[in-house]
PyMOL Python script that loads the backbone (N, CA, C, O; Angstrom):
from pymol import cmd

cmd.read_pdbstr("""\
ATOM      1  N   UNK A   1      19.028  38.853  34.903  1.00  0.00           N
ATOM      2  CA  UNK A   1      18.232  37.782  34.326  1.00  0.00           C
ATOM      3  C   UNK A   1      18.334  36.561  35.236  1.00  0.00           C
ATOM      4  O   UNK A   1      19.365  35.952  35.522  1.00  0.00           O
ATOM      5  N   UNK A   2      17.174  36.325  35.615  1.00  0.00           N
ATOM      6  CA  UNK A   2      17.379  34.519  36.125  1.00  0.00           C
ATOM      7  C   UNK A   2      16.802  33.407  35.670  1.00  0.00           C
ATOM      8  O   UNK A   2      15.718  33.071  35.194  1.00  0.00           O
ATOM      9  N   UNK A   3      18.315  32.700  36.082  1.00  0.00           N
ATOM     10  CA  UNK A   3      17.726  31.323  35.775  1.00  0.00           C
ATOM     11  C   UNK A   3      17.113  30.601  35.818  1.00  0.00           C
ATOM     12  O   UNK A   3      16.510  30.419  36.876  1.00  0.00           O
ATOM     13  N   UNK A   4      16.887  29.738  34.688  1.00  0.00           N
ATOM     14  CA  UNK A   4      15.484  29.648  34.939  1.00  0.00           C
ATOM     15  C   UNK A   4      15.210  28.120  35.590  1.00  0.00           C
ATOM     16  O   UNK A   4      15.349  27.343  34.646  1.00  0.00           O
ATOM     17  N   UNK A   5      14.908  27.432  36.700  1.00  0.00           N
ATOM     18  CA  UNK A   5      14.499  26.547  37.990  1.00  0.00           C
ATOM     19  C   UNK A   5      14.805  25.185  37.306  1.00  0.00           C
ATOM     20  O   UNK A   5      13.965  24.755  36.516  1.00  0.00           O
ATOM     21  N   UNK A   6      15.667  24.640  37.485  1.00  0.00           N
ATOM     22  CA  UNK A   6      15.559  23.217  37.576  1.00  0.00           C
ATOM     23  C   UNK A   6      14.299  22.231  36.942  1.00  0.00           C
ATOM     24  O   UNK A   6      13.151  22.370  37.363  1.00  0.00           O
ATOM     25  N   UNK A   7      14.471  21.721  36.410  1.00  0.00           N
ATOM     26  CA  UNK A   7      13.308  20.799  36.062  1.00  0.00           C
ATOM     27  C   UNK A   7      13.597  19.560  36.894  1.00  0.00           C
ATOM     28  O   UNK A   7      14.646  18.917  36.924  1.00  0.00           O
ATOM     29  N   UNK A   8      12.265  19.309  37.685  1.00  0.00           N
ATOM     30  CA  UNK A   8      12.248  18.256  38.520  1.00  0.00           C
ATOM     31  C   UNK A   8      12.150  16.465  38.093  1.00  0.00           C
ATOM     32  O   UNK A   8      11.100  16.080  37.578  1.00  0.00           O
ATOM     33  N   UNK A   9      12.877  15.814  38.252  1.00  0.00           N
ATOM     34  CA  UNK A   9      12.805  14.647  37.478  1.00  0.00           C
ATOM     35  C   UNK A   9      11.941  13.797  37.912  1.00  0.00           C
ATOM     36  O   UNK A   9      11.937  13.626  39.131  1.00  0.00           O
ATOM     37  N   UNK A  10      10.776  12.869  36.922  1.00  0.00           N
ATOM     38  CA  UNK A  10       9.587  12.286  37.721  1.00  0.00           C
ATOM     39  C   UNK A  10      10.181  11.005  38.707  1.00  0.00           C
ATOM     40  O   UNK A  10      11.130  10.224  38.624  1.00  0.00           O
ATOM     41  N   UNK A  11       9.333  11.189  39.453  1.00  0.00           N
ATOM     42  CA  UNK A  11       9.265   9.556  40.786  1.00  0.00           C
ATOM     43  C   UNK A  11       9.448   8.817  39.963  1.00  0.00           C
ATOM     44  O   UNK A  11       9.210   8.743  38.757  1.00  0.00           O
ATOM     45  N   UNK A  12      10.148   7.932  41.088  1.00  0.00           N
ATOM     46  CA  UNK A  12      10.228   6.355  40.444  1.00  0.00           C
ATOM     47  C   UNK A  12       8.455   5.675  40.239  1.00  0.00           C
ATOM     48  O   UNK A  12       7.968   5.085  39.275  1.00  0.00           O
ATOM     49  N   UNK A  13       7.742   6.116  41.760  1.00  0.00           N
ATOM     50  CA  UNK A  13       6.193   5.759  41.572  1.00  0.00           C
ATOM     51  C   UNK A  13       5.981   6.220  40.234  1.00  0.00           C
ATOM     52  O   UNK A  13       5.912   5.332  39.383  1.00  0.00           O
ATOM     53  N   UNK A  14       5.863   7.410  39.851  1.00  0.00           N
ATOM     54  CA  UNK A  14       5.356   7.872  38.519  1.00  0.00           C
ATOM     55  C   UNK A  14       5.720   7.577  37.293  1.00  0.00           C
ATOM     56  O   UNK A  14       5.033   7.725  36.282  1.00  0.00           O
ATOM     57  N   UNK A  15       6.839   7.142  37.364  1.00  0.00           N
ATOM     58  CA  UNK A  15       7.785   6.240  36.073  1.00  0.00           C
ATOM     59  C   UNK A  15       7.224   4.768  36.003  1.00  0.00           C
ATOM     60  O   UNK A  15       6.855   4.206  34.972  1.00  0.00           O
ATOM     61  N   UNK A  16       7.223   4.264  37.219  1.00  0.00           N
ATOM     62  CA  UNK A  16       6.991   3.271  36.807  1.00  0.00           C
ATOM     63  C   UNK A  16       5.071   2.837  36.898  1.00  0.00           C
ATOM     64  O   UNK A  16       4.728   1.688  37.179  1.00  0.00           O
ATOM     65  N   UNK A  17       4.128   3.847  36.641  1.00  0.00           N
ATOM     66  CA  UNK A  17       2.815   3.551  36.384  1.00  0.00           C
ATOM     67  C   UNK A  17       2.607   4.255  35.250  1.00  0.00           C
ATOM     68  O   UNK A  17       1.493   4.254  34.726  1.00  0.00           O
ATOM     69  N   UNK A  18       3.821   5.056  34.639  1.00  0.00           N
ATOM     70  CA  UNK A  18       3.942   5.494  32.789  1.00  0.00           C
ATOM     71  C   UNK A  18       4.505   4.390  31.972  1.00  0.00           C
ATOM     72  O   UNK A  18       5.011   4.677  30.888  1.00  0.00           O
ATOM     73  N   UNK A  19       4.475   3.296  32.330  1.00  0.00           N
ATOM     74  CA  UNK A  19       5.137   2.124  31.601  1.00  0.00           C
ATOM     75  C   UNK A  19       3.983   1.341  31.253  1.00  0.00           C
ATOM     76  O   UNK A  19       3.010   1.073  31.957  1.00  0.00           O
ATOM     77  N   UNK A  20       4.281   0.944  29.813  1.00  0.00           N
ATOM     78  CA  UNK A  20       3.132   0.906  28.755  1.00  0.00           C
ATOM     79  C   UNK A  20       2.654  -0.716  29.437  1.00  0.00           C
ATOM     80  O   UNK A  20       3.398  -1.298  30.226  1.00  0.00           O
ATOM     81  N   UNK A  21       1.450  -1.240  29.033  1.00  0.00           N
ATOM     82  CA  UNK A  21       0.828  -2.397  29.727  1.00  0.00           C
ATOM     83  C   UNK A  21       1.619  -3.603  29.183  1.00  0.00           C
ATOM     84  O   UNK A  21       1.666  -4.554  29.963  1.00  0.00           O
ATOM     85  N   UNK A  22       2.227  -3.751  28.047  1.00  0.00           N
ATOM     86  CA  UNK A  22       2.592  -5.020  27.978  1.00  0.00           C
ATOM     87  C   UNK A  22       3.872  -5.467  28.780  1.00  0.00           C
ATOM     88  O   UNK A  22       4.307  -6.597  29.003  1.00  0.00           O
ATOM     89  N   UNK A  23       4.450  -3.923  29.230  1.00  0.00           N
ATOM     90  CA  UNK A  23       5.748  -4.055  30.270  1.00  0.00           C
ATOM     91  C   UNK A  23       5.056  -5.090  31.803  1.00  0.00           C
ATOM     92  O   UNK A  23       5.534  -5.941  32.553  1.00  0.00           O
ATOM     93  N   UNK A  24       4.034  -4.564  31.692  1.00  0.00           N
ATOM     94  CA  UNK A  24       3.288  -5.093  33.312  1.00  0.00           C
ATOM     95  C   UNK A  24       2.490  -6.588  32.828  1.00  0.00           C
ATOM     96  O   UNK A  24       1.739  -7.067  33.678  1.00  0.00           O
ATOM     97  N   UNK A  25       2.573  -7.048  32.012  1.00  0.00           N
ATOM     98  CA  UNK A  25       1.992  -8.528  31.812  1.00  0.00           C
ATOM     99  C   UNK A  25       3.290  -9.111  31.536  1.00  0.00           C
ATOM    100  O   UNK A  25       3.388 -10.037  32.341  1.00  0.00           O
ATOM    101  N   UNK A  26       4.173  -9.069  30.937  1.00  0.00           N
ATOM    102  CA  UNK A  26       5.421  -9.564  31.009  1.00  0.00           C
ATOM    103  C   UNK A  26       6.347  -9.685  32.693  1.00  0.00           C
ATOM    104  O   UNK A  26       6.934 -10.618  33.240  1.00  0.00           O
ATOM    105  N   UNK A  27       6.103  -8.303  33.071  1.00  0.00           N
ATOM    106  CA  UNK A  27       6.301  -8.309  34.583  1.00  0.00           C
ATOM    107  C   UNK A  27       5.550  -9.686  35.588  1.00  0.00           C
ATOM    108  O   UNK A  27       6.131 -10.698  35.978  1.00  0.00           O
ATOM    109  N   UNK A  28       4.292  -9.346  35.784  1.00  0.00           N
ATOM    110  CA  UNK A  28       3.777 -10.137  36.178  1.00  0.00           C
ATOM    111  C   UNK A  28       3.671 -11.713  35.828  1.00  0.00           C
ATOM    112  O   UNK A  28       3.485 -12.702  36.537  1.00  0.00           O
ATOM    113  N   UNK A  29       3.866 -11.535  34.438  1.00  0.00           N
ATOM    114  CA  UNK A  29       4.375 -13.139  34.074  1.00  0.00           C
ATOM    115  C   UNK A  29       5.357 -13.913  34.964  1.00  0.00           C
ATOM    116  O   UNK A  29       5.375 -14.995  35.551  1.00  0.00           O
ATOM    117  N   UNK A  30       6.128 -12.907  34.798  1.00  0.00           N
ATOM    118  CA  UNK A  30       7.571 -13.177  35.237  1.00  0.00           C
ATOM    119  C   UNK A  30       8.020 -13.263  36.792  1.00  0.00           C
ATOM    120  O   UNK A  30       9.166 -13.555  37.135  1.00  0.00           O
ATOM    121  N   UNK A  31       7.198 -13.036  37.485  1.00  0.00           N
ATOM    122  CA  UNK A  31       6.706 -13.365  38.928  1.00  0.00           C
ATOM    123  C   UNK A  31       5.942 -14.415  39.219  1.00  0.00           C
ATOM    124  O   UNK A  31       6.150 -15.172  40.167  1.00  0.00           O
ATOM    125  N   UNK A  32       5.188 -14.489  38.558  1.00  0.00           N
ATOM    126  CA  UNK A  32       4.472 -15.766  38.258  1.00  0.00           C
ATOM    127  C   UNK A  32       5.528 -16.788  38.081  1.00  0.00           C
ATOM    128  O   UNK A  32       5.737 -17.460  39.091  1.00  0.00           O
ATOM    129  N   UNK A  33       6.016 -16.979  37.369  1.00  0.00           N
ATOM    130  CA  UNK A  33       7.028 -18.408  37.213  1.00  0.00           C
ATOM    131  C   UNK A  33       8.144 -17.983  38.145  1.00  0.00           C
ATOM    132  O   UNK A  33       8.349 -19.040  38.741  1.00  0.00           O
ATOM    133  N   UNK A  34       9.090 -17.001  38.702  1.00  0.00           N
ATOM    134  CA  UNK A  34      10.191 -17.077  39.943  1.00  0.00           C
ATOM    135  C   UNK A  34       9.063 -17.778  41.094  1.00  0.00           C
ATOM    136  O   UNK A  34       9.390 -18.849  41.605  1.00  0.00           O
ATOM    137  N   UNK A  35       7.578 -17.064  41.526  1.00  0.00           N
ATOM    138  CA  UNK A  35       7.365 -17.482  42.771  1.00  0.00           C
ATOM    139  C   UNK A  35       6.932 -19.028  42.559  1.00  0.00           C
ATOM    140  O   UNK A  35       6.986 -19.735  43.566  1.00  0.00           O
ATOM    141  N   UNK A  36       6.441 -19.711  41.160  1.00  0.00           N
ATOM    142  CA  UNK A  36       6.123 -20.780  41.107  1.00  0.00           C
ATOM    143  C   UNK A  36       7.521 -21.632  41.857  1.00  0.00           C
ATOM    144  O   UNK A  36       7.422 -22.168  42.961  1.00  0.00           O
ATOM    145  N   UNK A  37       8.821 -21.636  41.023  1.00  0.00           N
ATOM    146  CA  UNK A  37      10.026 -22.143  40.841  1.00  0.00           C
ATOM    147  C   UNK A  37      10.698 -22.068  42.272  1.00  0.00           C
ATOM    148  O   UNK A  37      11.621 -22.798  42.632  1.00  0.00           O
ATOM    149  N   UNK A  38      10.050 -20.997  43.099  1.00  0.00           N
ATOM    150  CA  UNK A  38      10.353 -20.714  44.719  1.00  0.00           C
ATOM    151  C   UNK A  38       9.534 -21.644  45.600  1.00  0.00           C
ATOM    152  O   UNK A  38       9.908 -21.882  46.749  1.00  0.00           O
ATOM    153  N   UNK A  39       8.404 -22.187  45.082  1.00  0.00           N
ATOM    154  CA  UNK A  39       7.651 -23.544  45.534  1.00  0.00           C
ATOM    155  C   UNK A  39       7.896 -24.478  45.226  1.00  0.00           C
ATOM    156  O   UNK A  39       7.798 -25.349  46.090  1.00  0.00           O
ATOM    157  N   UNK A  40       8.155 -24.715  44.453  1.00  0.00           N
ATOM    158  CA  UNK A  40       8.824 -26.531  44.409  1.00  0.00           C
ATOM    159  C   UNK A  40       9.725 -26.889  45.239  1.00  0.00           C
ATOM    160  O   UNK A  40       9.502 -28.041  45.611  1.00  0.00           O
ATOM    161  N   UNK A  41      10.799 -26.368  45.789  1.00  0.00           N
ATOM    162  CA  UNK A  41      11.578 -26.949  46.694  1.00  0.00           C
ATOM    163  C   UNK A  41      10.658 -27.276  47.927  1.00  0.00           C
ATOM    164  O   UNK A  41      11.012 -28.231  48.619  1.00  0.00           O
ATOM    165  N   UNK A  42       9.894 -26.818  48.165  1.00  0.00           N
ATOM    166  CA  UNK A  42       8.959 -27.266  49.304  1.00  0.00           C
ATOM    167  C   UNK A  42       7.721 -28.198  49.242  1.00  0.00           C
ATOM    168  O   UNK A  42       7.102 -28.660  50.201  1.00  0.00           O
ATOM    169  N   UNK A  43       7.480 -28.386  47.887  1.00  0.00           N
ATOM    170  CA  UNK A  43       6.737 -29.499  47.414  1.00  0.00           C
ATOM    171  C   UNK A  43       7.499 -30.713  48.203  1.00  0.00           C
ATOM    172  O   UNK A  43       6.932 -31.228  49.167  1.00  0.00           O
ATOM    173  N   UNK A  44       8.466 -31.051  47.890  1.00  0.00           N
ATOM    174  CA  UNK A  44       8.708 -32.699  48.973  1.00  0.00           C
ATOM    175  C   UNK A  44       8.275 -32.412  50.211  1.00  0.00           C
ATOM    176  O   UNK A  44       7.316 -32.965  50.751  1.00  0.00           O
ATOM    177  N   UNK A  45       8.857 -31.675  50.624  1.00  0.00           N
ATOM    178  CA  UNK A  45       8.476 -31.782  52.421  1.00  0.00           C
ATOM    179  C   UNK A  45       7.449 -31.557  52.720  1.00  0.00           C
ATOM    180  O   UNK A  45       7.173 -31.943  53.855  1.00  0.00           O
ATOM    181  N   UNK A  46       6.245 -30.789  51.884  1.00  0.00           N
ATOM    182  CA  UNK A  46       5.087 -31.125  52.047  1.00  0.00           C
ATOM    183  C   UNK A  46       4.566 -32.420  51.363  1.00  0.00           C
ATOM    184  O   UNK A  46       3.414 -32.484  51.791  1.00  0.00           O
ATOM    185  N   UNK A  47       4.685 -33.086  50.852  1.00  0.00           N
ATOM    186  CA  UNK A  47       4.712 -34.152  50.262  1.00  0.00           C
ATOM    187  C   UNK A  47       5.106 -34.945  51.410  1.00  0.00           C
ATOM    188  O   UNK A  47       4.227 -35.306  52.193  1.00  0.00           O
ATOM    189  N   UNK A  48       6.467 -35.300  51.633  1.00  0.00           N
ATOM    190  CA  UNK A  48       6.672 -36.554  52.762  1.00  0.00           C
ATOM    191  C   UNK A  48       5.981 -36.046  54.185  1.00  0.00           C
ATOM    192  O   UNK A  48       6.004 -36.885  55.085  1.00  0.00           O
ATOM    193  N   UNK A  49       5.237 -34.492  54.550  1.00  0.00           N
ATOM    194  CA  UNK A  49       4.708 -34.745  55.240  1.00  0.00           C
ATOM    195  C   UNK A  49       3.160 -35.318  55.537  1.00  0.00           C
ATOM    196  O   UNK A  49       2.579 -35.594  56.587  1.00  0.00           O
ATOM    197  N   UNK A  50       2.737 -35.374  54.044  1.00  0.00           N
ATOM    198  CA  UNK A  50       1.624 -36.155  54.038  1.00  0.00           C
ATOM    199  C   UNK A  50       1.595 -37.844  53.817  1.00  0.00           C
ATOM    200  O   UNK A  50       0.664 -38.644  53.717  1.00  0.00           O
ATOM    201  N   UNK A  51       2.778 -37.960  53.795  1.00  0.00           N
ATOM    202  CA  UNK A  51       2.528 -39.790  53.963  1.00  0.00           C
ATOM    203  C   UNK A  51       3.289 -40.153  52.656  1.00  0.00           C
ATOM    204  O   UNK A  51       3.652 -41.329  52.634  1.00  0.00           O
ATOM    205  N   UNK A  52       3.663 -39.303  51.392  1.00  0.00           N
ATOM    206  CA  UNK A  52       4.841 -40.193  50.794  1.00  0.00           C
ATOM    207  C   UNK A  52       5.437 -40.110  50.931  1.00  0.00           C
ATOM    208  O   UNK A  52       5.985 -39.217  51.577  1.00  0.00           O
ATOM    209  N   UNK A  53       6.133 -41.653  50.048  1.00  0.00           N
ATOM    210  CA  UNK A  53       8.043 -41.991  50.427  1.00  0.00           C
ATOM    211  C   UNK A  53       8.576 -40.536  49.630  1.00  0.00           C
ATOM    212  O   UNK A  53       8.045 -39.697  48.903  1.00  0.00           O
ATOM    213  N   UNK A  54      10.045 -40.779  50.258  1.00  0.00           N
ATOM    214  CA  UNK A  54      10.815 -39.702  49.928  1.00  0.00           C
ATOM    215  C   UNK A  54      10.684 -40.279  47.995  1.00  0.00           C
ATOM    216  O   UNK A  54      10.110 -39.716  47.063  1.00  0.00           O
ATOM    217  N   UNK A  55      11.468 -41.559  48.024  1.00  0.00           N
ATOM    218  CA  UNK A  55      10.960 -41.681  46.704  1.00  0.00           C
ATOM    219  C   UNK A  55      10.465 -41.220  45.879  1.00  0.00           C
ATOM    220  O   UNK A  55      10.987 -40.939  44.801  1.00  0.00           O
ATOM    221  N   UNK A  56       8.560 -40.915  46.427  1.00  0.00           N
ATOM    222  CA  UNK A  56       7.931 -40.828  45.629  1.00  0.00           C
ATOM    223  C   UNK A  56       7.456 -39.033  45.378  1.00  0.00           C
ATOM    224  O   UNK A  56       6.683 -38.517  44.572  1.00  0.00           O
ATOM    225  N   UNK A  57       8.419 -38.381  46.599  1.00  0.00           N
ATOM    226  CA  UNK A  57       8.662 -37.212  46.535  1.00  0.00           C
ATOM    227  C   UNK A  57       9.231 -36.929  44.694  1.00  0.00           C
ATOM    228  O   UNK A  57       8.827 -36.329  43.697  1.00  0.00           O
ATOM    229  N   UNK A  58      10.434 -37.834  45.124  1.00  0.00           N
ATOM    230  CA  UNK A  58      11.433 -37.462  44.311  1.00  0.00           C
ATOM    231  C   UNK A  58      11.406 -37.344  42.700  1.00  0.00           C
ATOM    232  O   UNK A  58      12.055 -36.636  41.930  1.00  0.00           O
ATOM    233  N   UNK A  59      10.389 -38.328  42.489  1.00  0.00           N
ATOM    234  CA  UNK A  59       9.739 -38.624  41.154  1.00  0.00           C
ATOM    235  C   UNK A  59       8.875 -37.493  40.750  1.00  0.00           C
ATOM    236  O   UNK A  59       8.913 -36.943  39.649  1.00  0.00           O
ATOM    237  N   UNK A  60       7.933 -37.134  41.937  1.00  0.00           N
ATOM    238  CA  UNK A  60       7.113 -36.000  41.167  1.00  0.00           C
ATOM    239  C   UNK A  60       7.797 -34.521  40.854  1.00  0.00           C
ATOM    240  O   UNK A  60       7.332 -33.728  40.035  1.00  0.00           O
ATOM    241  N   UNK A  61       9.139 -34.264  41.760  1.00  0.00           N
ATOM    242  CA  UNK A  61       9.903 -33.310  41.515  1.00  0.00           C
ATOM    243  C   UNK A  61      10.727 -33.373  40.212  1.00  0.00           C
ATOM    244  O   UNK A  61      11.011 -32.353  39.582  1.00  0.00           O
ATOM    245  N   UNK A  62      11.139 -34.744  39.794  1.00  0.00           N
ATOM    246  CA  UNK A  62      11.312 -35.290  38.378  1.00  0.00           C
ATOM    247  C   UNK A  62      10.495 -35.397  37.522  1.00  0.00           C
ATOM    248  O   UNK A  62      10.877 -35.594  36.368  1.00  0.00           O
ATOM    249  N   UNK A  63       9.234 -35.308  37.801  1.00  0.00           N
ATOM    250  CA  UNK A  63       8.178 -34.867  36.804  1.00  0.00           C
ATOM    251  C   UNK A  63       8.272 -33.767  36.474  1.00  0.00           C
ATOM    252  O   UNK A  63       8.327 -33.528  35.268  1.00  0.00           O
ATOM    253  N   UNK A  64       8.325 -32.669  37.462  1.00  0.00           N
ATOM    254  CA  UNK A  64       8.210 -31.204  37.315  1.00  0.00           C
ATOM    255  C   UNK A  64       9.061 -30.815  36.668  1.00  0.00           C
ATOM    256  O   UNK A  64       8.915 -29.899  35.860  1.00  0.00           O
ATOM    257  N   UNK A  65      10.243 -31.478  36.896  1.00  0.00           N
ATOM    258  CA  UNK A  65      11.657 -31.106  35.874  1.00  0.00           C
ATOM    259  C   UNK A  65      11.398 -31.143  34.268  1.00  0.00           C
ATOM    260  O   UNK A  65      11.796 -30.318  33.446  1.00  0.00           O
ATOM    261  N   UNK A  66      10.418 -32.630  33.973  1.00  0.00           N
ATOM    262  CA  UNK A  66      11.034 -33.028  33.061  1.00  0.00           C
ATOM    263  C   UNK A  66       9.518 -32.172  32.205  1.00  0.00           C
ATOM    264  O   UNK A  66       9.425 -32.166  30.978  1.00  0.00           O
TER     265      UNK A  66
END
""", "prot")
cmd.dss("prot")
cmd.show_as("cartoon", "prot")
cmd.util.cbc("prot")
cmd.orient("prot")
């Protein structure tokens, strides 16, 4: 008698495009605000490189905070 073959376990590709849609709007949410939160530190220096004071850098990054 033989045994009978291994069952092959699905891809990670295939696992992860069987994941129900609200997993992938939450996902994508959630990229959405890390890559936002990954731009602000570069908001001043683009900022003081257009002509404001560091100052006034500093305030709108204190806006963003608050």
């Amino acid at each position: 008698m033989n045994p009978a073959p291994p069952q092959q376990q699905p891809g990670l590709l295939k696992s992860l495009r069987d994941l129900p849609r609200p997993v992938w709007i939450l996902f994508a949410g959630t990229f959405l605000n890390k890559f936002g939160a990954f731009v602000i530190p570069f908001l001043s220096l683009y900022m003081t490189a257009r002509g404001f004071s560091v100052t006034q850098a500093g305030l709108a990054m204190g806006a963003y905070g608050v």
